[in-house]
C-alpha positions as CSV (number, residue, x, y, z in Angstrom):
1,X,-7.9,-7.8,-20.0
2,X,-8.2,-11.6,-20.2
3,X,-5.1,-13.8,-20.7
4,X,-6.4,-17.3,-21.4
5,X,-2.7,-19.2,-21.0
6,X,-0.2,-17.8,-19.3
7,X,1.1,-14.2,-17.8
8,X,5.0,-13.6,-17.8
9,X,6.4,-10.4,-17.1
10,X,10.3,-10.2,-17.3
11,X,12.5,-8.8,-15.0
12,X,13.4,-5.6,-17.7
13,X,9.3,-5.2,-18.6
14,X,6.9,-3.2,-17.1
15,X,2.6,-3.7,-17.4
16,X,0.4,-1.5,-16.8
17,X,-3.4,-1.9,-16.8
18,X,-4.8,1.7,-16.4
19,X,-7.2,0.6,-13.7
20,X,-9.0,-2.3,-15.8
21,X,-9.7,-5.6,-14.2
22,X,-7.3,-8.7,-15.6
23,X,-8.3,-11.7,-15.6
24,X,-5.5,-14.7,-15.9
25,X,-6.5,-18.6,-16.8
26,X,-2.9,-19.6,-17.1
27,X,0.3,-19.3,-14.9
28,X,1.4,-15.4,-13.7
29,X,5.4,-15.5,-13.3
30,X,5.7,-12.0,-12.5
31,X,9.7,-10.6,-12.4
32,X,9.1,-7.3,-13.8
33,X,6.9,-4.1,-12.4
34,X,3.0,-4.8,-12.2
35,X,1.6,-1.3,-12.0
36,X,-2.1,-0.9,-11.5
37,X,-4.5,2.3,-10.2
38,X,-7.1,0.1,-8.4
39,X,-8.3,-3.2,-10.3
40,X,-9.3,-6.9,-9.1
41,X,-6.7,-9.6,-10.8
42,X,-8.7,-13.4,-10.9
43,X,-6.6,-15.7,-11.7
44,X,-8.9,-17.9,-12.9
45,X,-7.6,-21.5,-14.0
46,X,-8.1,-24.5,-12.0
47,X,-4.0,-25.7,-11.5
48,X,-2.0,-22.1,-12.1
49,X,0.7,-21.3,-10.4
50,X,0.9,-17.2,-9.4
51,X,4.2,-16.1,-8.5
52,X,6.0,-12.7,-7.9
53,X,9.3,-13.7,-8.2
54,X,12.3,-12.2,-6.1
55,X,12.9,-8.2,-7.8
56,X,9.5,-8.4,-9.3
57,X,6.8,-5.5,-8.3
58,X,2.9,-5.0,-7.9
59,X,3.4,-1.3,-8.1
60,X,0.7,1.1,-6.2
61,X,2.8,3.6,-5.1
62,X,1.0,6.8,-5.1
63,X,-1.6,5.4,-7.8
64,X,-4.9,6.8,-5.3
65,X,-6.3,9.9,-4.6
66,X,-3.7,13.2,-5.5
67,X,-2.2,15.9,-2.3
68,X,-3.6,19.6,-2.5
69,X,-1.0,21.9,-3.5
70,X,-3.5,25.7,-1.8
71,X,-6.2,23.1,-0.2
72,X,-7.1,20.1,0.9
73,X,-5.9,16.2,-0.5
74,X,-8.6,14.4,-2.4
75,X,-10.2,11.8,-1.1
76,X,-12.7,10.8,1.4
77,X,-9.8,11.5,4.3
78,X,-7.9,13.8,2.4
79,X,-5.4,15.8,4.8
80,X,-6.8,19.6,5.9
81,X,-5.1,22.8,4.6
82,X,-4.7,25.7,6.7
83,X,-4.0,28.9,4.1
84,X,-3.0,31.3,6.7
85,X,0.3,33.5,6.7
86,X,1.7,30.3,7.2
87,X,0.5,27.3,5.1
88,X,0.9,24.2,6.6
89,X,-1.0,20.8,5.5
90,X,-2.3,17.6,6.9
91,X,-1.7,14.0,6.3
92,X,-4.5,11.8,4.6
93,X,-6.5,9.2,6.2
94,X,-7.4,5.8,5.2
95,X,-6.5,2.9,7.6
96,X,-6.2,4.6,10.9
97,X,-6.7,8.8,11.3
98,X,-3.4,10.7,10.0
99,X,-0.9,13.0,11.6
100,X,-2.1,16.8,11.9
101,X,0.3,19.9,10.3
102,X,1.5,22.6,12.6
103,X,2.9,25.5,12.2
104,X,5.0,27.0,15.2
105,X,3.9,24.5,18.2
106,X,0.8,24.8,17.5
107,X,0.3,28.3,16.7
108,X,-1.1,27.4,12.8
109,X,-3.0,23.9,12.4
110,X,-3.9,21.6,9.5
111,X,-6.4,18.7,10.6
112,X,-5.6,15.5,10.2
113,X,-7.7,13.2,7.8
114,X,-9.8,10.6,9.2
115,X,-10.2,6.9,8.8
116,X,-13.1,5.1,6.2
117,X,-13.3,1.7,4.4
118,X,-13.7,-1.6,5.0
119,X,-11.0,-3.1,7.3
120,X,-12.1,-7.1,6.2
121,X,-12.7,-5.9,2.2
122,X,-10.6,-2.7,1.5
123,X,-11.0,-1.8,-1.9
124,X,-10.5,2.0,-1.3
125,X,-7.8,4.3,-3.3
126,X,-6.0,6.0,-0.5
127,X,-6.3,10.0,0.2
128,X,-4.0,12.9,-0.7
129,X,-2.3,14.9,2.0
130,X,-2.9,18.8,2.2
131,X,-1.0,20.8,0.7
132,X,1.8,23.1,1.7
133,X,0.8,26.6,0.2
134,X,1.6,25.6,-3.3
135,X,4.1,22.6,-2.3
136,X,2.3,19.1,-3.3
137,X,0.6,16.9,-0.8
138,X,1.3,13.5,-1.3
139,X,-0.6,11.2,-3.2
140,X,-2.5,8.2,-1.4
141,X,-1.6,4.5,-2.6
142,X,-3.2,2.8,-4.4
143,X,-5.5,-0.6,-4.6
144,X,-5.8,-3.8,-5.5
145,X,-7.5,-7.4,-4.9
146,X,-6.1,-10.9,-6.0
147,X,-8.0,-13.8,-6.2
148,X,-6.3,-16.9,-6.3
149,X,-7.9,-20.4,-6.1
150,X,-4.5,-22.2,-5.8
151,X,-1.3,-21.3,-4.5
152,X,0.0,-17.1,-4.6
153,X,3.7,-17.1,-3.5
154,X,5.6,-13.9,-3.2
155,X,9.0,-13.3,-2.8
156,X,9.2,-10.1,-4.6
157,X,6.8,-6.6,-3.6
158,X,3.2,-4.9,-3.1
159,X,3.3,-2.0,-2.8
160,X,0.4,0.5,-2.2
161,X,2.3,3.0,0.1
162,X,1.5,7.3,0.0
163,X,3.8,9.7,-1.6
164,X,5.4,12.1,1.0
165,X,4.7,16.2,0.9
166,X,6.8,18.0,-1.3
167,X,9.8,19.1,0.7
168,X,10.6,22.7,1.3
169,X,13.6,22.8,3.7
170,X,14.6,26.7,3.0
171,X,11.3,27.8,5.3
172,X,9.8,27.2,8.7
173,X,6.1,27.6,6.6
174,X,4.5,25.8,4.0
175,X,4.7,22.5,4.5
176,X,2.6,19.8,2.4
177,X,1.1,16.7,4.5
178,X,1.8,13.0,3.1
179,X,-1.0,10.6,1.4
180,X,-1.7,7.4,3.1
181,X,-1.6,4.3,2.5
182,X,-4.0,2.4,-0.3
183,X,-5.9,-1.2,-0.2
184,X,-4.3,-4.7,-0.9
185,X,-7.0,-7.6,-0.8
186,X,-5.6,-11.3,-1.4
187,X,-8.2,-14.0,-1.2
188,X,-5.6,-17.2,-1.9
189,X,-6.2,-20.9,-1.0
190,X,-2.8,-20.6,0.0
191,X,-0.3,-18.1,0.2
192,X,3.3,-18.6,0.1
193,X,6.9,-17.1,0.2
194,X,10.2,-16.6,1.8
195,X,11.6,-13.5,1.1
196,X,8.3,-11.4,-0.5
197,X,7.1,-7.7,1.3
198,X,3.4,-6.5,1.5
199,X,3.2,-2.7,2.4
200,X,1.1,0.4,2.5
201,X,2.7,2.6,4.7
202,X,1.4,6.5,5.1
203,X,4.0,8.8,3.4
204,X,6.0,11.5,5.3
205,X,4.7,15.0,5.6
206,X,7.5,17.2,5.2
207,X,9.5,18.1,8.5
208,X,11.3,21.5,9.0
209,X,11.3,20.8,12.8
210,X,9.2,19.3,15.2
211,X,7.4,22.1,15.9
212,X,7.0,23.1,12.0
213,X,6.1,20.4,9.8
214,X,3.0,18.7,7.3
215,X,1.0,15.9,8.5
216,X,2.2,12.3,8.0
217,X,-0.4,9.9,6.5
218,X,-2.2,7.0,7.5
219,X,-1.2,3.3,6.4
220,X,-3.7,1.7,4.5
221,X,-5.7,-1.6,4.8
222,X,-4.3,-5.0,3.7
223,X,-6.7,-8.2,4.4
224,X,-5.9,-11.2,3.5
């Protein structure tokens, strides 16, 4: 997609790429929802202005790798599944190694996913927890990199966090492990703001008890 003037997305509208690199020569006023699967944005002209206004959205929320529902998450850390009498599953890994799923303190265990990717140039979709013996893992966030040569301020949201385990609270068993956390990669001359978030947390595996619960999932990466 390449927008040769300028980008405005209004606080009722909603854009969605489908994973397909934008390219902006104008100003980007962004109030609205950004949602993109993994992409590169270049914003492109000499003197723009790129702004995510207060309410507006990058959206990444789950857009990476989907949670096992009888097996593993996808992924390259994509949370364990342990299909015994009691199915239990792990978180994913991305940024950092993710929690483990246990079933009965220990008795019944999911491993954890492990960490991959670049830490300085994360580009990497984030990986699917296990899942809980037909409950849903959650899916990892997704990714993103913005290239700026001027000025990016944000006072509005990115978000590339996991998608918790589907919850089953009538059991002790069967509990799904959360995604983690996707890639955001800003390369800005400068970056700006007063009130603007940047996140990709791990979601929650699902929690019957402390000693009976999915995996939580790693955060992902964010370099700026």
């Amino acid at each position: 997609v390449d927008v040769d003037g300028t980008l405005t997305i209004s606080s009722s509208a909603v854009l969605t790429t489908n994973n397909k690199p934008i390219e902006v020569a104008g100003n980007w006023s962004n109030s609205g929802t950004f949602t993109a699967g993994t992409g590169t944005v270049t914003f492109d002209g000499t003197s723009g202005t790129e702004t995510i206004d207060s309410g507006g959205t990058i959206n990444l929320l789950s857009k990476g790798y989907t949670g096992g529902t009888t097996g593993v998450g996808s992924g390259t850390g994509g949370g364990g599944y342990n299909g015994s009498n009691q199915p239990v599953g792990g978180g994913g890994g991305y940024g950092g190694n993710a929690g483990r799923g246990q079933y009965a303190n220990s008795s019944y265990i999911a491993s954890a996913g492990s960490a991959y990717g670049s830490l300085t140039q994360p580009l990497d979709l984030g990986s699917g927890g296990g899942g809980g013996g037909g409950y849903l893992g959650g899916a990892g966030g997704g990714a993103i990199k913005l290239v700026v040569s001027g000025t990016l301020t944000i006072n509005g949201s990115i978000m590339a966090n996991g998608g918790n385990g589907a919850s089953n609270i009538s059991s002790s068993s069967n509990h799904a492990g959360g995604g983690s956390g996707g890639s955001i990669w800003i390369t800005a001359g400068t970056l700006a703001g007063t009130t603007g978030s940047i996140t990709a947390n791990g979601g929650t595996g699902d929690v019957y008890s402390s000693s009976n619960a999915g995996g939580g999932g790693a955060g992902g990466r964010i370099a700026f």
